[in-house]
C-alpha positions in Angstrom: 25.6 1.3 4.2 21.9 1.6 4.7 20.6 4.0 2.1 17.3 5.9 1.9 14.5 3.8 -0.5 11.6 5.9 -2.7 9.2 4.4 0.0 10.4 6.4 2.6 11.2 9.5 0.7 7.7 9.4 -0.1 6.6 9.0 3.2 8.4 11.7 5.1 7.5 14.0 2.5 4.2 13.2 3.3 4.6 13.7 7.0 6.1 17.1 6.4 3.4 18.3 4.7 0.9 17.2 6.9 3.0 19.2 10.1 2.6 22.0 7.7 -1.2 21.5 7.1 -1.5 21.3 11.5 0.3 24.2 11.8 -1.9 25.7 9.6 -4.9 24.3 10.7 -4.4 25.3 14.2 -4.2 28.9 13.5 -7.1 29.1 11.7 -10.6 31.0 12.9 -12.4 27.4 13.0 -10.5 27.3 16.7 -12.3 29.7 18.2 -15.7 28.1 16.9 -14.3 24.9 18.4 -13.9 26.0 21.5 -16.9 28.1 21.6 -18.5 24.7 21.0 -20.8 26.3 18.0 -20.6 25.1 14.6 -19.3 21.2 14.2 -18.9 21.3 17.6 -22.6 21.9 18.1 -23.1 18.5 19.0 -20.4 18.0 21.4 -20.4 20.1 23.7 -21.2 19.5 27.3 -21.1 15.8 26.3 -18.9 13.3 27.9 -16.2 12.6 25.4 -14.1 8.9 26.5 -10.8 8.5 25.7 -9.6 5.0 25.7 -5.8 3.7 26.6 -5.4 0.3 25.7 -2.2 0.2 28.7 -2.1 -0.3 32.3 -1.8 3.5 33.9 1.2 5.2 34.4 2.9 4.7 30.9 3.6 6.7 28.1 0.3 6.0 26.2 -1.4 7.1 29.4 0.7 10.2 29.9 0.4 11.4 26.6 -3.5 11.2 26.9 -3.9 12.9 29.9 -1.5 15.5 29.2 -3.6 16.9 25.9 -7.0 15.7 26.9 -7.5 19.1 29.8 -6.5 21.4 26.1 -8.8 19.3 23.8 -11.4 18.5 26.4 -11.2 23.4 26.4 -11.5 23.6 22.7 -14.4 21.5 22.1 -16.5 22.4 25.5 -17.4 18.9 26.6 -15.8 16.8 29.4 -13.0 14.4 28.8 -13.1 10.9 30.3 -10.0 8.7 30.0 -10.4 5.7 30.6 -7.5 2.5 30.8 -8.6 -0.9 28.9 -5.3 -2.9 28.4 -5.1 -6.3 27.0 -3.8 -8.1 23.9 -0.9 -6.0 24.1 -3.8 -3.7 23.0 -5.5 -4.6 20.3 -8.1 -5.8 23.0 -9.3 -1.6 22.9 -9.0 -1.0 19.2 -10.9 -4.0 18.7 -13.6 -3.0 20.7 -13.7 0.5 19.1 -14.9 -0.8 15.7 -18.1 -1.2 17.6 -18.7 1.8 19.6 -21.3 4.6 18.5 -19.8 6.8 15.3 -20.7 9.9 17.0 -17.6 11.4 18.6 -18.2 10.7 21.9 -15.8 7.3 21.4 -12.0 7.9 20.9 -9.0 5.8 21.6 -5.0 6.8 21.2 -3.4 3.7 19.2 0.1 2.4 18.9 0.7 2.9 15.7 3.7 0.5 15.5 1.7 -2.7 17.3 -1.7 -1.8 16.3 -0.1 -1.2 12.1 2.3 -4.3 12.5 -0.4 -6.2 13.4 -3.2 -5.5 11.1 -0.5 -5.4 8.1 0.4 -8.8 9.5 -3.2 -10.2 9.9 -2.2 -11.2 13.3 -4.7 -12.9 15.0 -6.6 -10.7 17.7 -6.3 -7.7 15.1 -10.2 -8.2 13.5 -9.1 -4.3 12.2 -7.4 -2.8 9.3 -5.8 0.4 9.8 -8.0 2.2 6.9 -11.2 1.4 9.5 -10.9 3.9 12.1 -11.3 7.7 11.6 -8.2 9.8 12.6 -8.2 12.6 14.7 -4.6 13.8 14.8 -0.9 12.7 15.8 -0.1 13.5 19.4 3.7 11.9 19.2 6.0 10.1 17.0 9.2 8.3 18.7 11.6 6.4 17.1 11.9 3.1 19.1 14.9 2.4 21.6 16.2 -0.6 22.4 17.7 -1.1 25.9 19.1 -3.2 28.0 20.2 -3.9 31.6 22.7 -1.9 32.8 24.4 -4.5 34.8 24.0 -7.9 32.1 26.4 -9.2 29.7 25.1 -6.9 27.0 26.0 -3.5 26.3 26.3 -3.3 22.7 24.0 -3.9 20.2 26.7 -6.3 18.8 26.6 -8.0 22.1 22.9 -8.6 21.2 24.0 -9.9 17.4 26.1 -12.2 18.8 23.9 -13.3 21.6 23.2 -17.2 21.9 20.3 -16.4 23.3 18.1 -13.1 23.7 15.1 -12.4 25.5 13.1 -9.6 24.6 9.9 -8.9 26.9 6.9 -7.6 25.6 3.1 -6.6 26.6 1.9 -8.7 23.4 1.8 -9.0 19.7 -0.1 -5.6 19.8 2.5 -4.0 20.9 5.3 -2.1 19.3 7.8 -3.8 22.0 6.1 -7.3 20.5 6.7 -6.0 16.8 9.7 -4.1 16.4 11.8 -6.7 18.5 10.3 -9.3 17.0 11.5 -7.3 13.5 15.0 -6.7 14.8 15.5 -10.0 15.4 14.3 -11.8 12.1 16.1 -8.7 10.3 19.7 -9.4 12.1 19.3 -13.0 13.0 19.3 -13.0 16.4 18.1 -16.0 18.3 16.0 -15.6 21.1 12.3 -15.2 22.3 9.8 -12.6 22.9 8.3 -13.1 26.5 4.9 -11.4 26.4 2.3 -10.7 29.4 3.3 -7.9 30.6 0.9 -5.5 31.6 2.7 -2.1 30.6 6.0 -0.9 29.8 6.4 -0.3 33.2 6.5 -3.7 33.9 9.0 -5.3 31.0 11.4 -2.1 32.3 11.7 -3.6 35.7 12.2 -7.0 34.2 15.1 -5.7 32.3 16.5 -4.1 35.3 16.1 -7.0 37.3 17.4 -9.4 34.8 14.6 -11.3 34.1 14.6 -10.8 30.6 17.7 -9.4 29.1 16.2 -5.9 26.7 13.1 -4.8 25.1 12.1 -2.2 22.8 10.2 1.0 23.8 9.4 4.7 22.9 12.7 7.0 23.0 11.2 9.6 25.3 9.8 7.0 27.6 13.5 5.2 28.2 15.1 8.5 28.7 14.4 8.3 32.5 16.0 5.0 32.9 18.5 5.6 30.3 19.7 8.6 32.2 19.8 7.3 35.7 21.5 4.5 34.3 19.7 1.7 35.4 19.5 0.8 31.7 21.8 0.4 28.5 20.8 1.9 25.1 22.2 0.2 22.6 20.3 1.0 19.3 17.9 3.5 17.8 15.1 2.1 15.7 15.1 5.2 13.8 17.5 8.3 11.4 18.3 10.2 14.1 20.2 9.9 17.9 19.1 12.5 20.3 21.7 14.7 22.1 20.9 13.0 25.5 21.9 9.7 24.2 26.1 8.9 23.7 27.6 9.3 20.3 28.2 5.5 20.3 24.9 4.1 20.0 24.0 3.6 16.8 20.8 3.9 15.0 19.3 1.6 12.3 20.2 4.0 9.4 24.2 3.9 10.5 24.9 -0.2 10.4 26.0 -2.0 7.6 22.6 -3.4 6.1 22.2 -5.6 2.6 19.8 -4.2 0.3 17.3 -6.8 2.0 17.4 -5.6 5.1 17.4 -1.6 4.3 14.2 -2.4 2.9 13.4 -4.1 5.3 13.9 -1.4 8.0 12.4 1.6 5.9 9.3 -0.1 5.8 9.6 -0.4 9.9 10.7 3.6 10.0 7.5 4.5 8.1 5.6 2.1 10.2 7.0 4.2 13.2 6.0 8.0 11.6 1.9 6.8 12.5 3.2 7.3 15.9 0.7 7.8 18.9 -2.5 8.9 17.3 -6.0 9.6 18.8 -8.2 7.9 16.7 -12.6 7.1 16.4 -14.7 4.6 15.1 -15.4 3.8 11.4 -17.3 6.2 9.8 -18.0 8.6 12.4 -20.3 11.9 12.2 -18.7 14.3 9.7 -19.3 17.1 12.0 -18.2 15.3 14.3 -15.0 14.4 13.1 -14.2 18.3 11.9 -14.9 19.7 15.0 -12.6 17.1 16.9 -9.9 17.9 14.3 -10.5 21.6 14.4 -9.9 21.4 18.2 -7.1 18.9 18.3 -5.2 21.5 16.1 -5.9 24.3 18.1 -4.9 22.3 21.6 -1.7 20.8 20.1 -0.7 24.7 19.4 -1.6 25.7 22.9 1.7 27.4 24.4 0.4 26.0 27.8 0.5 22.5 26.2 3.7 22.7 24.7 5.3 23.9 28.0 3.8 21.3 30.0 5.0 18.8 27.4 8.8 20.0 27.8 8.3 19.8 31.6 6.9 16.2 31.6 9.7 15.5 28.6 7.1 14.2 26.2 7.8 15.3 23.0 4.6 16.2 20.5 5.0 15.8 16.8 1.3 16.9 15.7 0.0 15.4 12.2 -3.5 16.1 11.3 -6.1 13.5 11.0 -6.2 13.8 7.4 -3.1 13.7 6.8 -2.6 10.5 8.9 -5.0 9.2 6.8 -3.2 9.4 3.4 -0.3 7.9 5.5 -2.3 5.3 6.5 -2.7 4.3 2.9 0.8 4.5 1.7 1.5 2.0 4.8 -1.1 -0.3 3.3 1.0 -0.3 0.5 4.4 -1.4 2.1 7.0 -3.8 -0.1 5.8 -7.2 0.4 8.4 -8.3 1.6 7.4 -6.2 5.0 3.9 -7.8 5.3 5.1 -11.0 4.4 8.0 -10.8 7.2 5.5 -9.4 9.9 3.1 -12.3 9.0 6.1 -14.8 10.2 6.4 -13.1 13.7 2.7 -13.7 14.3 
């Protein structure tokens, strides 16, 4: 059985520090100057602060932004634009970051699972590498969830082992539906394709329903919806733990029979996955700035308002502050080899 590797170990001990340090952090007096909009956040306010999604509306990249930006856009005392930029499975956004003025007023929420798999790949379309950008904080971490249609032949996720032929759809190669099916797939052997062009999530789960392609891969809290209604079958967790609203009998990564290879292998992907949904700003941006972003990121993600609204919308927040995501950041630029070397293939 799979077992856990130092590389992970290290990693998650990371991560819990860093949801210590935000907790911290957000009940700290440098709150209130945040949302007074003195101090760091001198410069901010009443400025016109853009938020970019690199998705189509309506999916979970765009819900997650608009559901914090009302609570950040209080803290700091400016207005919050958000603004939709999809393409290149979106990379296309990032991409266009590394250019924008370094003064706070530019932002962007990546997928850390495309947007890391890609740079750690050097995909091409990914001109970035993830120690570029300056990060903000964590909104969410999922562990991915692969689905498929409830009414084709497969409804395991050794019926999708044993497939002839599976076809996984995909927004693009900067996607984490591109990335960790692609990783599944070389990991376990299954033969198949990755169809790509779709404009959002919204758009590969309809395909799956409809038959057109036969699974995908997506954020757990996004396929709950589906999962629950039962228009689609989950059949494995790309991540340690199950959550109660999904049956006893799918299984996640961490419960199949793995060789040492592929546990590696897999770790390197569940780390991968712990950079989550981050909001994140151009290279080298103002150092005030950047504190009085983080400052008020803290303070928003503790908001009792927030968190309610959260529950109600089931979108689960996992906060990790931006400099903690940062010293994660460079522990995933040191992943095994063999990782990089396999992601390089899917590209």
């Amino acid at each position: 059985m799979n077992t856990a590797l130092p590389f992970r170990r290290s990693l998650r001990s990371l991560v819990a520090l860093g949801l210590g340090a935000g907790v911290l952090s957000g009940c700290s007096s440098d709150s209130d100057t945040a949302a007074s909009g003195g101090g760091d956040c001198a410069s901010l306010e009443g400025e016109t602060i853009t938020i970019v999604v690199p998705y189509e509306p309506g999916g979970g990249y765009d819900s997650y932004t608009r559901l914090v930006a009302p609570y950040l856009e209080e803290e700091i005392g400016a207005t919050i634009a958000v603004q939709n930029q999809p393409g290149a499975g979106g990379l296309l956004a990032l991409n266009s970051l590394l250019a924008e003025d370094a003064d706070g007023t530019n932002l962007a929420i990546m997928n850390g699972v495309g947007a890391g798999g890609s740079s750690i790949a050097g995909a091409d379309g990914a001109t970035f590498s993830l120690d570029d950008f300056t990060y903000i904080g964590r909104v969410a971490s999922d562990p991915s969830l692969i689905v498929t249609s409830a009414t084709g032949p497969y409804q395991t996720f050794d019926d999708v082992r044993t497939a002839d032929e599976f076809r996984w759809g995909s927004t693009g190669p900067g996607a984490e539906d591109y990335v960790t099916s692609s990783l599944i797939s070389a990991v376990f052997d299954i033969p198949g394709e990755v169809v790509t062009g779709f404009p959002g999530s919204g758009e590969t789960e309809l395909a799956v329903i409809q038959g057109s392609i036969d699974g995908m891969s997506g954020n757990l809290t996004s396929r709950r919806g589906a999962v629950e209604d039962g228009t689609q079958t989950p059949v494995l967790v790309v991540g340690e733990e199950r959550p109660d609203w999904l049956p006893e009998d799918v299984p996640t990564v961490a419960e199949l029979d793995t060789t040492e290879e592929q546990a590696e292998l897999l770790d390197a992907h569940l780390a991968l996955i712990e950079l989550g949904r981050p909001f994140i700003g151009p290279p080298g941006m103002d150092e005030a700035a950047t504190s009085c972003l983080r400052t008020a990121m803290a303070a928003a993600m503790e908001n009792p308002e927030l968190v309610e609204e959260s529950v109600e919308q089931e979108r689960e927040l996992a906060f990790l502050p931006g400099d903690e995501l940062e010293g994660l950041v460079q522990d995933l630029m040191d992943a095994p080899p063999a990782y990089s070397e396999l992601l390089a293939t899917l590209y």
